[in-house]
LUMGULUM-309972 format. One line per 10 residues: number of its first residue (from 1); their letters; for each residue x, y, z of N, C-alpha, C. Coordinates in steps of 0.02 Angstrom, whole numbers, plus 32768, in hexadecimal, padded with zeros to 4 digits. Layout:
<nodes>
NUM	a	X,Y,Z,X,Y,Z,X,Y,Z | ...
</nodes>
This chain:
<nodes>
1	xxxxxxxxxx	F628,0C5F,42E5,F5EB,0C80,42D0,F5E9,0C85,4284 | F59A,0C81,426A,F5AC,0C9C,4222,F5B1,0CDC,4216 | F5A4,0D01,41DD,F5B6,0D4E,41D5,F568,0D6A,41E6 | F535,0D31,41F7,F4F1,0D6A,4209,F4E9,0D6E,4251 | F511,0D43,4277,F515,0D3D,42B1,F547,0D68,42D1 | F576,0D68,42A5,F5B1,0DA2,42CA,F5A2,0DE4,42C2 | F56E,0DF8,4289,F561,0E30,4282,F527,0E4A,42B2 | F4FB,0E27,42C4,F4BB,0E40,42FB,F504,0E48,4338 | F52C,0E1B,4335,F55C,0E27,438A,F56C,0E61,4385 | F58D,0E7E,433B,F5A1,0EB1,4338,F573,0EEE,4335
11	xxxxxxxxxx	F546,0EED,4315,F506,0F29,4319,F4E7,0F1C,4369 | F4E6,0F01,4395,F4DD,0F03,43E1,F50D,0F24,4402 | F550,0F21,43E8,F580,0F44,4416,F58B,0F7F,43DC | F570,0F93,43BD,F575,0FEA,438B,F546,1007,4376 | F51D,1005,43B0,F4C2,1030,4397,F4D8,1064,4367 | F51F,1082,436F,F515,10C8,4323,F51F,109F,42E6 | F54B,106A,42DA,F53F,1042,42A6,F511,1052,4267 | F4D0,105C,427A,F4A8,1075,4253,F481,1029,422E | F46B,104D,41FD,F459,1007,41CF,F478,0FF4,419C | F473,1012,4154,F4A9,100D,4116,F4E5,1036,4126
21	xxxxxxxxxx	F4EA,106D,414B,F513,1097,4150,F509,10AA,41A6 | F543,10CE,41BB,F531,10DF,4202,F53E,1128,41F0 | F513,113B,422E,F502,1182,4219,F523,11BD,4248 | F562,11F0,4252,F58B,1205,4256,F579,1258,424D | F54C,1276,4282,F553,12BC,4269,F535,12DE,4222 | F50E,12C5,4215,F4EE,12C8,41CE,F527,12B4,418F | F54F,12A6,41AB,F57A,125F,4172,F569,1202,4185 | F54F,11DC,413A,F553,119F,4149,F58F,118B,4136 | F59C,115A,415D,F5F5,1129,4154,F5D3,10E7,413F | F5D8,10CC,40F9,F5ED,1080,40F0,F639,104E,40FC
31	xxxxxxxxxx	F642,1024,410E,F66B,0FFF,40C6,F667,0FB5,40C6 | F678,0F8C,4092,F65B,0F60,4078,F6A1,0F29,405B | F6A9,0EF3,4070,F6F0,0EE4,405E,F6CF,0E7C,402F | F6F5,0E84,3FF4,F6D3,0E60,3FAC,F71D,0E34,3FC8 | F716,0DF8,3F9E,F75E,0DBE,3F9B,F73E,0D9D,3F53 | F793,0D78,3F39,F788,0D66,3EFD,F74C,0D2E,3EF8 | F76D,0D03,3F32,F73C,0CC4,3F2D,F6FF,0CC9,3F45 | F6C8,0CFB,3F52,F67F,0D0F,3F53,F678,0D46,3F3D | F6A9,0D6C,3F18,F678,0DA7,3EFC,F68A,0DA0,3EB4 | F6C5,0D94,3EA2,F6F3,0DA4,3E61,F6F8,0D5E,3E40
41	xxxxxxxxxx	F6BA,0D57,3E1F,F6B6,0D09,3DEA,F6EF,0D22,3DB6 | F715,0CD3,3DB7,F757,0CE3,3D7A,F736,0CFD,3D53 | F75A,0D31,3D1C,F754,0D59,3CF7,F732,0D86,3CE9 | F732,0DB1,3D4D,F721,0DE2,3D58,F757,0E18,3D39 | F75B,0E4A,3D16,F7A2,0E84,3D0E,F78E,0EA1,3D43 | F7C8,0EC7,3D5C,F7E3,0EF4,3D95,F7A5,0F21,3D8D | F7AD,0F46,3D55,F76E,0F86,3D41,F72B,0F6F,3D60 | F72B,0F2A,3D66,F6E5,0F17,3D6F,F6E0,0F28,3DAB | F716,0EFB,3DCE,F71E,0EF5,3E26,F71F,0F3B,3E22 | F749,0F59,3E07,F73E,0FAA,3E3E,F6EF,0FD1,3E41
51	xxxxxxxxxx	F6D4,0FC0,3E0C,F6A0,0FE2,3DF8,F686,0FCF,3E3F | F66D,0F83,3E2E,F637,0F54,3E52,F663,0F64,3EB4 | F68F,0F65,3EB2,F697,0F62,3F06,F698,0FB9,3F1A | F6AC,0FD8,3EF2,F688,1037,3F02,F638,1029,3F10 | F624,1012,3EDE,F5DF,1012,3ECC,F5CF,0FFC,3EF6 | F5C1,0FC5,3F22,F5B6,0F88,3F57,F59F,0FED,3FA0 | F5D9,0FFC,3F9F,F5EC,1028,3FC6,F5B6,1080,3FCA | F5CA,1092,3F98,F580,10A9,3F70,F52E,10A9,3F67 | F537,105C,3F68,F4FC,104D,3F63,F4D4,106A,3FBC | F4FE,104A,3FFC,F4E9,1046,4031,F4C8,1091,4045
61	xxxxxxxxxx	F50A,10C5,4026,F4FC,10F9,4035,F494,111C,3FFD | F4B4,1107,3FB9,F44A,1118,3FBF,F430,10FD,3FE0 | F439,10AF,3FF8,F3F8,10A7,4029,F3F4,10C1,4078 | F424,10F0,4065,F3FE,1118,40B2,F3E1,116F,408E | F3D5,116E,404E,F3C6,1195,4037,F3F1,11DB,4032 | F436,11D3,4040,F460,11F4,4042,F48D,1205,3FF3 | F49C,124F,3FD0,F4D1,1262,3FAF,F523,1239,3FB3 | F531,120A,3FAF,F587,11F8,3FA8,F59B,123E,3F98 | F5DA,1233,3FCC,F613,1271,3FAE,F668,1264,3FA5 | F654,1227,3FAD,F69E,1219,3FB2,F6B1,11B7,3FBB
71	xxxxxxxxxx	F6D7,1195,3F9B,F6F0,115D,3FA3,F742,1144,3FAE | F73F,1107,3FD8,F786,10E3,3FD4,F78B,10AF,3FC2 | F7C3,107F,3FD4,F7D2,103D,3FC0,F803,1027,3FD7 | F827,0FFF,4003,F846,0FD8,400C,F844,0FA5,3FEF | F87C,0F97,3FB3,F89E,0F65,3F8C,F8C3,0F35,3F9E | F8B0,0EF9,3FA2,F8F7,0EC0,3F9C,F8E2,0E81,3F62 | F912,0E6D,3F48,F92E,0E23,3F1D,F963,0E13,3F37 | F979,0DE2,3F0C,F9AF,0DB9,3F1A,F9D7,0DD7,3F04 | F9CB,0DF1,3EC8,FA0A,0E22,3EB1,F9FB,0E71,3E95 | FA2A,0E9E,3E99,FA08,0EDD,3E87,FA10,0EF1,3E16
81	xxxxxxxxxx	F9D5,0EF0,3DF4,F9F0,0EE4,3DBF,F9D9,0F38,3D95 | FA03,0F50,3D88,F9F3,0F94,3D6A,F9B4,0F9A,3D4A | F9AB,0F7F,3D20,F951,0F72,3CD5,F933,0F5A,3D08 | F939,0F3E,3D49,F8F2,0F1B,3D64,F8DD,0F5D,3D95 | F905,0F84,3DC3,F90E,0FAE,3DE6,F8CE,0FFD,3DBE | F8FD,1003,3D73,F8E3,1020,3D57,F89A,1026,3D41 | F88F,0FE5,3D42,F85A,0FCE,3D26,F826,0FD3,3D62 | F82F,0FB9,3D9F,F818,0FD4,3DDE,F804,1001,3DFF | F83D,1039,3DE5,F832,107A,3DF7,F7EA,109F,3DC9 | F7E7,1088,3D94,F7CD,109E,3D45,F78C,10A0,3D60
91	xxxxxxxxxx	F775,104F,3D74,F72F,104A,3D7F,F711,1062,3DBD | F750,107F,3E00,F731,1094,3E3E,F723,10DD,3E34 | F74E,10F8,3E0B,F733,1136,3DEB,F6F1,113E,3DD8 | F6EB,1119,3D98,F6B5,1129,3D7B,F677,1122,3D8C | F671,10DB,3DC9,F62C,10EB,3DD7,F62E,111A,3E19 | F65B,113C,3E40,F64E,1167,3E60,F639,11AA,3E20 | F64A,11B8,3DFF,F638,11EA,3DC2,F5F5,11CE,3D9E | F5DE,11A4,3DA8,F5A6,119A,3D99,F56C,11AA,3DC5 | F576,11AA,3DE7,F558,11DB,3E43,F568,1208,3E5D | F593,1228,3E35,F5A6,1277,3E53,F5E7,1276,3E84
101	xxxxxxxxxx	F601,123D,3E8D,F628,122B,3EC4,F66B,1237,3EBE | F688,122C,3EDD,F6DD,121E,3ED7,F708,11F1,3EE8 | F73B,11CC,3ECA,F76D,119F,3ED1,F79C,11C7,3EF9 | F7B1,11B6,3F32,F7DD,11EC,3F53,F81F,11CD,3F67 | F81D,1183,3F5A,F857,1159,3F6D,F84C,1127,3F9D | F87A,1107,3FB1,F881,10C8,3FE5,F8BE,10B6,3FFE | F8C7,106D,3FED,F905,1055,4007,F904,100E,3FE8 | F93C,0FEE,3FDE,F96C,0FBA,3FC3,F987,0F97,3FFA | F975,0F54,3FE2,F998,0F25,3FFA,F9A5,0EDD,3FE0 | F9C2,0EA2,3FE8,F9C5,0E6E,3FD5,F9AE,0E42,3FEE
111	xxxxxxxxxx	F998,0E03,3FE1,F97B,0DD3,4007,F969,0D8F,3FBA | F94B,0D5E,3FF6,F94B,0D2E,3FCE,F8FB,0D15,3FA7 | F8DB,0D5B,3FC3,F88A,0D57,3F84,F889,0D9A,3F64 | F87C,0DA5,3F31,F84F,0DF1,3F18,F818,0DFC,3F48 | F834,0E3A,3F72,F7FB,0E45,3F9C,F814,0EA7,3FA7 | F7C0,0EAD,3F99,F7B7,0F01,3FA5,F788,0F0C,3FDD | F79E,0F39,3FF0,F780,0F5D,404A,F74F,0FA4,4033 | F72B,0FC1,402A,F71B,0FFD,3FFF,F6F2,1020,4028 | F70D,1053,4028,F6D4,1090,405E,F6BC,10C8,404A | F67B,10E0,4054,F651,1124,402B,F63E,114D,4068
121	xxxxxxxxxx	F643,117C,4067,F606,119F,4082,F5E6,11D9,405D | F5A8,11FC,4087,F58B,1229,406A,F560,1238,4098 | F52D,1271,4077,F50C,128C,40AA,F4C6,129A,40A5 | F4B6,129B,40E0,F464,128D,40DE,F44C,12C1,4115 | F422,12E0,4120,F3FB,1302,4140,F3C8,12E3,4177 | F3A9,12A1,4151,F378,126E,416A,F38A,1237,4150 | F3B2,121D,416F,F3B7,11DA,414A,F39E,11B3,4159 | F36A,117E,412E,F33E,1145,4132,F359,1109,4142 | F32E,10F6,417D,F34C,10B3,41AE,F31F,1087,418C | F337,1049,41A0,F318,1008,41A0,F2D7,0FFF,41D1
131	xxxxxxxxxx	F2D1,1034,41F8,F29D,1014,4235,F244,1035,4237 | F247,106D,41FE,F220,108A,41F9,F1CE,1077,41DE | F1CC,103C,41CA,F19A,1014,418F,F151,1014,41D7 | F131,1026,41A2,F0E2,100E,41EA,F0C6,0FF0,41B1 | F097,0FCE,41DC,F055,0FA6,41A5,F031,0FCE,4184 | F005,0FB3,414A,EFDF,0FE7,4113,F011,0FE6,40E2 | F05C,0FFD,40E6,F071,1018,40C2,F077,0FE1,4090 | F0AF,0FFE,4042,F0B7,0FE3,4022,F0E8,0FC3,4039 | F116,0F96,3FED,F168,0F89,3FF6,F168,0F8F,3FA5 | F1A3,0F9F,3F8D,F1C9,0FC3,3F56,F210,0FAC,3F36
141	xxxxxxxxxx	F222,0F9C,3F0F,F247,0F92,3EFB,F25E,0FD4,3EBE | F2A1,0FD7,3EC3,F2B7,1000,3E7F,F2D7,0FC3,3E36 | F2E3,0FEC,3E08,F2FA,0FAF,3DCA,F2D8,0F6D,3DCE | F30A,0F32,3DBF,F2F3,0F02,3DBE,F325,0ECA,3DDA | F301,0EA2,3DF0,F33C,0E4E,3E25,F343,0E26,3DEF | F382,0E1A,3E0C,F3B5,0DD8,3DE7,F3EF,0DE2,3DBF | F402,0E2E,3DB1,F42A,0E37,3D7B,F478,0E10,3D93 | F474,0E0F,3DD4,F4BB,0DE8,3DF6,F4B0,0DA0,3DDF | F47F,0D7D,3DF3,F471,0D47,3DE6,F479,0D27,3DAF | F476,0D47,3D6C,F482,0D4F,3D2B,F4C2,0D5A,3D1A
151	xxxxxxxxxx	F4DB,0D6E,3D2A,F527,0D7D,3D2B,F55D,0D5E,3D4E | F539,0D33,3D83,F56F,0CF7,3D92,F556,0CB7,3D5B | F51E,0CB2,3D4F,F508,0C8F,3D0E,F538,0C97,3CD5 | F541,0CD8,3CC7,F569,0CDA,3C96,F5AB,0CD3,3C7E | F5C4,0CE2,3CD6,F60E,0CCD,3CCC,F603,0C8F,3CDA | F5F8,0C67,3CEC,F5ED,0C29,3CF5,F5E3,0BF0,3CAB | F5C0,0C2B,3C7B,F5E0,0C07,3C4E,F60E,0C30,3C0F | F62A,0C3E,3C40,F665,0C61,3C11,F662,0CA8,3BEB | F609,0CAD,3BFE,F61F,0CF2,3BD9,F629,0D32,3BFD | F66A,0D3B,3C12,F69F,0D5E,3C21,F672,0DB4,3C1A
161	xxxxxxxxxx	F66D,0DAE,3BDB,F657,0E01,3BC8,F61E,0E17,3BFD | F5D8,0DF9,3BDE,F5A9,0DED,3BE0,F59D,0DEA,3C3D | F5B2,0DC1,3C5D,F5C9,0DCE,3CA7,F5D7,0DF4,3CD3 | F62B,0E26,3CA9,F62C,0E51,3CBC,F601,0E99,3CAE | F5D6,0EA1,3C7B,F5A8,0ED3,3C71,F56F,0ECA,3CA0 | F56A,0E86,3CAC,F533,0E92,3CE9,F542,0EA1,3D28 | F570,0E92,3D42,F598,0E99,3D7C,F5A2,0EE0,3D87 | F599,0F11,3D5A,F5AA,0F66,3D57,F584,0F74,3D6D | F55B,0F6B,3D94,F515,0F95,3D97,F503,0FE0,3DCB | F4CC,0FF3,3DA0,F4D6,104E,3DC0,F4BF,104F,3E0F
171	xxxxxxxxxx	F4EA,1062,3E3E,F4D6,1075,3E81,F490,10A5,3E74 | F466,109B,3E9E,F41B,10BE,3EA4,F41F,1108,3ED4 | F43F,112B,3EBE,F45E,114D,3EF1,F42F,1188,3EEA | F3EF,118A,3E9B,F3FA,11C6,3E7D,F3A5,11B9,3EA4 | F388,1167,3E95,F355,115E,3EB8,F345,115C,3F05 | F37A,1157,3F27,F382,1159,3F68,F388,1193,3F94 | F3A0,11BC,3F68,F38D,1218,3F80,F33F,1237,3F68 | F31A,11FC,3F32,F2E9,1227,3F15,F2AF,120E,3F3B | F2BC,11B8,3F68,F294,119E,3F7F,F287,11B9,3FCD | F2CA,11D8,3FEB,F2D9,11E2,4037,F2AE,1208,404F
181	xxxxxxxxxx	F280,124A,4035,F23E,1264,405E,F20A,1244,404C | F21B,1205,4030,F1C8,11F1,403A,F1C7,11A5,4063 | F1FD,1178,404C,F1FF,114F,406C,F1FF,112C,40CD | F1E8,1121,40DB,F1F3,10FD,412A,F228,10D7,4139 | F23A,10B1,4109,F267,1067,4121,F290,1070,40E5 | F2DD,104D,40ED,F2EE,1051,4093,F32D,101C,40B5 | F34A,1001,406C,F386,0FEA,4081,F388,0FD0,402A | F3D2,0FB6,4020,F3EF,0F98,3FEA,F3E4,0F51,3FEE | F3DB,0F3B,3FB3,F3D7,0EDD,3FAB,F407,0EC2,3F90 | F442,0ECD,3FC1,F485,0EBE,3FA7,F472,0E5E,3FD3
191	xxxxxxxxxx	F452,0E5A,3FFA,F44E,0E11,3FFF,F412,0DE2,4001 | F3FF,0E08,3FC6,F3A5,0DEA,3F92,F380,0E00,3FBE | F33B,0E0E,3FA0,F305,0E38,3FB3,F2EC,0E08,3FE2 | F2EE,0DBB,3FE2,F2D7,0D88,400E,F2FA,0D98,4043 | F32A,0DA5,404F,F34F,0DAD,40A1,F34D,0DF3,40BA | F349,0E37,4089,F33A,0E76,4080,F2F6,0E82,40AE | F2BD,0E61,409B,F284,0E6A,40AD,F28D,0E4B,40F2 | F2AF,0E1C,4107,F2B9,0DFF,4144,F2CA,0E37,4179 | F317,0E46,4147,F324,0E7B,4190,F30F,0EB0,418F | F2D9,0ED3,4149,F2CC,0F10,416C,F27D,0EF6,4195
201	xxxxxxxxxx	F257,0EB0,4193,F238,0EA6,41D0,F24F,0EAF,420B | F28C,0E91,421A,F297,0E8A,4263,F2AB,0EE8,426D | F2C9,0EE7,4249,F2C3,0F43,426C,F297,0F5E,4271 | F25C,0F54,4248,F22A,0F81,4256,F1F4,0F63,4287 | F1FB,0F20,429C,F1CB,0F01,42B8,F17F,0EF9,4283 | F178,0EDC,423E,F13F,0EE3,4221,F141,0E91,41F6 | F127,0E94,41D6,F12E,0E50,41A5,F108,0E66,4146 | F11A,0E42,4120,F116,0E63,40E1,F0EF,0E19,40B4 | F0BC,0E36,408C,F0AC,0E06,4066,F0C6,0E2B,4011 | F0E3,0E01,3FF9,F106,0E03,3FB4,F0CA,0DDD,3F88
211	xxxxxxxxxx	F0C0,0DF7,3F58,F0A6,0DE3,3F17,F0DC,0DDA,3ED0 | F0F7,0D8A,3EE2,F131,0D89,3E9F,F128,0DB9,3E5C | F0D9,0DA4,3E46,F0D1,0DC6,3DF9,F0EB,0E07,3DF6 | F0EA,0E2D,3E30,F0DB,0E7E,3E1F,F146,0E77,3E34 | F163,0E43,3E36,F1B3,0E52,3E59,F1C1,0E58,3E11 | F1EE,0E9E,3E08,F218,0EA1,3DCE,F263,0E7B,3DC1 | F25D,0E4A,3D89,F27D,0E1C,3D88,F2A6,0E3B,3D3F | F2F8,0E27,3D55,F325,0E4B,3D0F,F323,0E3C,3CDB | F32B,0E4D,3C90,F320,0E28,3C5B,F359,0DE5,3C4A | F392,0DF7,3C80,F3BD,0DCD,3C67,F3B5,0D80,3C91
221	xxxxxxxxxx	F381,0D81,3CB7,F377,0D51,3CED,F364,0D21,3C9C | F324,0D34,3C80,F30D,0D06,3C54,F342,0CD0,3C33 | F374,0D02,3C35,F3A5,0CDD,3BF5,F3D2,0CA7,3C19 | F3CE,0CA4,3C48,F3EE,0C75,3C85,F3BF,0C3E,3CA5 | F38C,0C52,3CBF,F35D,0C20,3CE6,F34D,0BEE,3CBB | F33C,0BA9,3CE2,F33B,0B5B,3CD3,F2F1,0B63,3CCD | F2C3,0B89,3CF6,F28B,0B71,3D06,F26E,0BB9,3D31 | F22E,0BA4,3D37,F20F,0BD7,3D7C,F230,0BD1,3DAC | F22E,0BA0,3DD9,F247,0BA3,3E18,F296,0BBC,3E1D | F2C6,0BB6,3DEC,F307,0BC3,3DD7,F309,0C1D,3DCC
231	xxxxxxxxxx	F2E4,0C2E,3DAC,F2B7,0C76,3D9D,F2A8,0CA3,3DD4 | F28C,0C77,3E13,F28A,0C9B,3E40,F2C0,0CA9,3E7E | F2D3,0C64,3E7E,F322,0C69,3E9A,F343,0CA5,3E8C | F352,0CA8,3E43,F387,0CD2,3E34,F36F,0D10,3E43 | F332,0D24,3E49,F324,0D6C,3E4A,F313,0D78,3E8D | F315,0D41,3ED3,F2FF,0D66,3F1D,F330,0D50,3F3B | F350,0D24,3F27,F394,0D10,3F6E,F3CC,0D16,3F4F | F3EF,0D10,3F1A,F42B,0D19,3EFD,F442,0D4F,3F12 | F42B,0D86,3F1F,F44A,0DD5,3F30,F479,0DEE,3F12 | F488,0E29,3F24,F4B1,0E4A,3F1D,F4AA,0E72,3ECF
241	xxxxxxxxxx	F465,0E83,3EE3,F45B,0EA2,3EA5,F455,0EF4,3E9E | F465,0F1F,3EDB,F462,0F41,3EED,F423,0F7A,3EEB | F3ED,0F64,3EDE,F3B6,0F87,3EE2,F39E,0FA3,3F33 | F380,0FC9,3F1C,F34F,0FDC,3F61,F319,0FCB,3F66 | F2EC,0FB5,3FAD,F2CD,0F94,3FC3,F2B2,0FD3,3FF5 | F26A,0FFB,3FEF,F251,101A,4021,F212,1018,402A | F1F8,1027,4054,F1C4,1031,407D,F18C,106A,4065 | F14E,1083,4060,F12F,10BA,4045,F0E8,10D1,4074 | F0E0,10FB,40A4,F0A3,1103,409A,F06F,10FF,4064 | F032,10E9,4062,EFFC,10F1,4030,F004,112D,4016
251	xxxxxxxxxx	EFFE,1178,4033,EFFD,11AF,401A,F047,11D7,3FF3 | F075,11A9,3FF1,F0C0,11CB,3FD5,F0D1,118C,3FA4 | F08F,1167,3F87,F0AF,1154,3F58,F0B9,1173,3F14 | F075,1191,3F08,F083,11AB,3EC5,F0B7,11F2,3ECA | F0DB,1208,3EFD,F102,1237,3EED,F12F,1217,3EF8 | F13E,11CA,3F0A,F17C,1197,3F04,F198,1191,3EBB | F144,117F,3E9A,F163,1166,3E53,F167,1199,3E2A | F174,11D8,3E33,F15D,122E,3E15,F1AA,123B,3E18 | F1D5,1219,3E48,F20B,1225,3E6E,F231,11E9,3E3E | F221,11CA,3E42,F260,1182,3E28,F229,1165,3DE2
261	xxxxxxxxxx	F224,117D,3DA9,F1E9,118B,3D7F,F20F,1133,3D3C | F1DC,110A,3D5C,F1F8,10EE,3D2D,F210,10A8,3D4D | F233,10A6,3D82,F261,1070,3DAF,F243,105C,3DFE | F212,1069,3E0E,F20C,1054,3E41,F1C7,102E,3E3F | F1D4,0FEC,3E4D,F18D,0FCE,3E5C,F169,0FB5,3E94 | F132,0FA7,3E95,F104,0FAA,3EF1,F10F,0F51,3EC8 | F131,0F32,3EFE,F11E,0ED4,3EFD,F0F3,0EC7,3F52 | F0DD,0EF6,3F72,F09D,0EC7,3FA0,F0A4,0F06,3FE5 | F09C,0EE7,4010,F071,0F27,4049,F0A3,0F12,4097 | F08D,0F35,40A5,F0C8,0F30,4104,F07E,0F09,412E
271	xxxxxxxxxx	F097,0ED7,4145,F061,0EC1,4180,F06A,0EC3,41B1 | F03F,0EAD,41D7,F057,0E96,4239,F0A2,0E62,4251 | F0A2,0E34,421B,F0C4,0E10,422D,F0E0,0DCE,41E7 | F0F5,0DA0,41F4,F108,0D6A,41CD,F11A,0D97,4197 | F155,0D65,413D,F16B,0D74,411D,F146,0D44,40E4 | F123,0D55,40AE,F10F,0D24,4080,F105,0D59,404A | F120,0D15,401A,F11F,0D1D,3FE0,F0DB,0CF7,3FB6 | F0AA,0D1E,3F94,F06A,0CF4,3F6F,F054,0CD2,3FB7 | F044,0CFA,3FF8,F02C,0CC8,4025,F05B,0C8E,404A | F08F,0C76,401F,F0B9,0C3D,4048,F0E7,0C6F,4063
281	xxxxxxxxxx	F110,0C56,40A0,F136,0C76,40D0,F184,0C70,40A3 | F1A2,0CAC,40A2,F1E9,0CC5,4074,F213,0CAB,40A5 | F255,0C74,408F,F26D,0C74,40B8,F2BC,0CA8,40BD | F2CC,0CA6,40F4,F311,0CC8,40FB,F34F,0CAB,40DF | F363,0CB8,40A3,F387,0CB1,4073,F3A3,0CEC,4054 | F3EF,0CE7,4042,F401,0D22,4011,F456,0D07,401F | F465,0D4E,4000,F4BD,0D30,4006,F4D7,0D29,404B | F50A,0D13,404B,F51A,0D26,408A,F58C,0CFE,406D | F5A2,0D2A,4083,F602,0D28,408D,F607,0CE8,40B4 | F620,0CA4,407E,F624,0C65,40A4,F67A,0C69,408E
</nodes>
C-alpha cells in the first residue's frame, strides 16, 4: 500500500483517530514522525529539525483549534553527537515556547537515518473537525503558501542559511484557537492546500471552487519560481507549509478576520461538489512519505 492507502485502512479501523489530532476527553493527541531523506534536505541543523518536527506536531494540534500544552520526541541517528543533540533539544524548546507550550522530553535511539517521532497534545473544548464545511460557505487560508517550497529551493542551491530560516516556521496555534468558534471545517496544509482541500471535501461531503488570484502566495516563492506554472506548483502541492485551511459561514467572517486581523484570506466558496481551481478541476496532489 502507499501511505494514503494505509492510512484510510487505518482511520476505518480507529474512528477516535480523529482528524489532525484524535480527540481524548477534551485532550487532542498528535504525532508525526519526519526522516532525513524526505524531510531533512542536507544542511538542515538539528535546531532546525527540532524546531520543524515539534512544529510539524503543533501545528496539528491548532488545526483542531486546540491550546498545546505539552510536547515529545523520539530521537534516533546513526550516532549520538552531543552539539547535534543540543542543538535539537534548543529548537524543540523554543518553538514549543513560542506557543505557550512545553518540551517535556522523549527518547533516544540509534539507527541508520535521522529520524524524529514527535508528539503534542493540548486541549480543546470544541475541537474543529474536518467534516463540518456546507455549501455557501467560504474557504480561508491563514499566512501565505510555499514558504517550504522555497526552502527546499534554497537548500538545493546551497543556501544552507536561507533554507533553514524558512524551514522554522510559526505553528498557527495562536490563529487556530482564534478561528475555532467561528469556523466549521479546519485542518493544517502540511500536505498543500491542493490535497488539503481534497480531504477536507471528502469529509465534509462538499466540493470547493478556488480562485488562484485571491491564494496567498509567499514572498520567497518569487525568488525561486522558473515561471507561472512553476509558481503555482510551489505554492498548492509542495506542502508542508503548515498553514491552516478552514471553512466559514457567510456570517462569521468578519469576526474571523477581527479574530486573526491581518492573516487570513477568503481564496473561493464551499460547493455541492467537484474541486476546481479558476473553473478547471484541482487535481489531488501534495506531499506524500515515498
Amino acid at each position: 500500500m502507499d501511505e494514503r492507502s494505509a492510512l484510510r485502512r487505518l482511520a476505518a479501523a480507529l474512528p477516535a483517530a480523529g482528524d489532525d489530532a484524535a480527540v481524548v476527553d477534551g485532550l487532542v493527541v498528535t504525532t508525526d514522525m519526519l526522516h532525513e531523506t524526505t524531510d531533512f534536505p542536507a544542511g538542515t541543523t538539528r535546531y532546525t529539525a527540532g524546531w520543524r518536527s515539534v512544529g510539524a506536531s503543533l501545528s496539528d494540534v491548532a488545526a483542531m483549534g486546540a491550546e498545546p500544552t505539552a510536547a515529545v520526541a523520539a530521537y534516533a541517528a546513526p550516532s549520538l553527537v552531543e552539539t547535534e543533540l543540543e542543538e535539537f533539544l534548543e529548537g524543540a524548546r523554543d518553538v514549543c515556547a513560542s506557543v505557550g507550550a512545553e518540551y517535556v522530553g522523549g527518547d533516544l535511539d540509534t539507527g541508520t537515518e535521522f529520524t524524529v517521532a514527535s508528539t503534542a497534545i493540548g486541549e480543546a473544548a470544541e475541537p474543529v473537525q474536518r467534516s463540518g464545511a456546507e455549501p455557501g460557505e467560504v474557504v480561508c487560508v491563514t499566512g501565505a503558501l510555499g514558504r517550504t517550497a522555497a526552502g527546499l529551493r534554497a537548500f538545493e542551491d546551497s543556501d544552507v542559511e536561507r533554507g533553514n530560516d524558512l524551514f522554522q516556521f510559526s505553528p498557527r496555534v495562536a490563529a487556530g484557537s482564534a478561528l475555532a468558534p467561528h469556523a466549521s471545517a479546519m485542518m493544517d496544509s502540511s500536505d498543500g492546500i491542493a490535497r488539503s482541500l481534497h480531504q477536507l471535501a471528502a469529509a465534509s461531503g462538499v466540493g470547493f471552487d478556488i480562485v488562484w488570484s485571491d491564494v496567498p502566495v509567499h514572498d520567497a516563492v518569487d525568488e525561486y519560481a522558473t515561471d507561472t506554472a512553476d509558481r503555482r506548483t510551489m505554492a498548492t502541492t509542495v506542502g508542508e507549509d503548515f498553514e491552516l485551511v478552514c471553512t466559514l459561514p457567510p456570517d462569521a467572517v468578519d469576526a474571523a478576520r477581527e479574530a486573526v486581523p491581518g492573516s487570513l484570506s477568503i481564496v473561493g466558496e464551499v460547493t455541492e461538489h467537484g474541486i476546481r481551481l479558476d473553473g478547471e478541476p484541482l487535481a489531488d496532489e501534495g506531499y506524500t512519505h515515498e
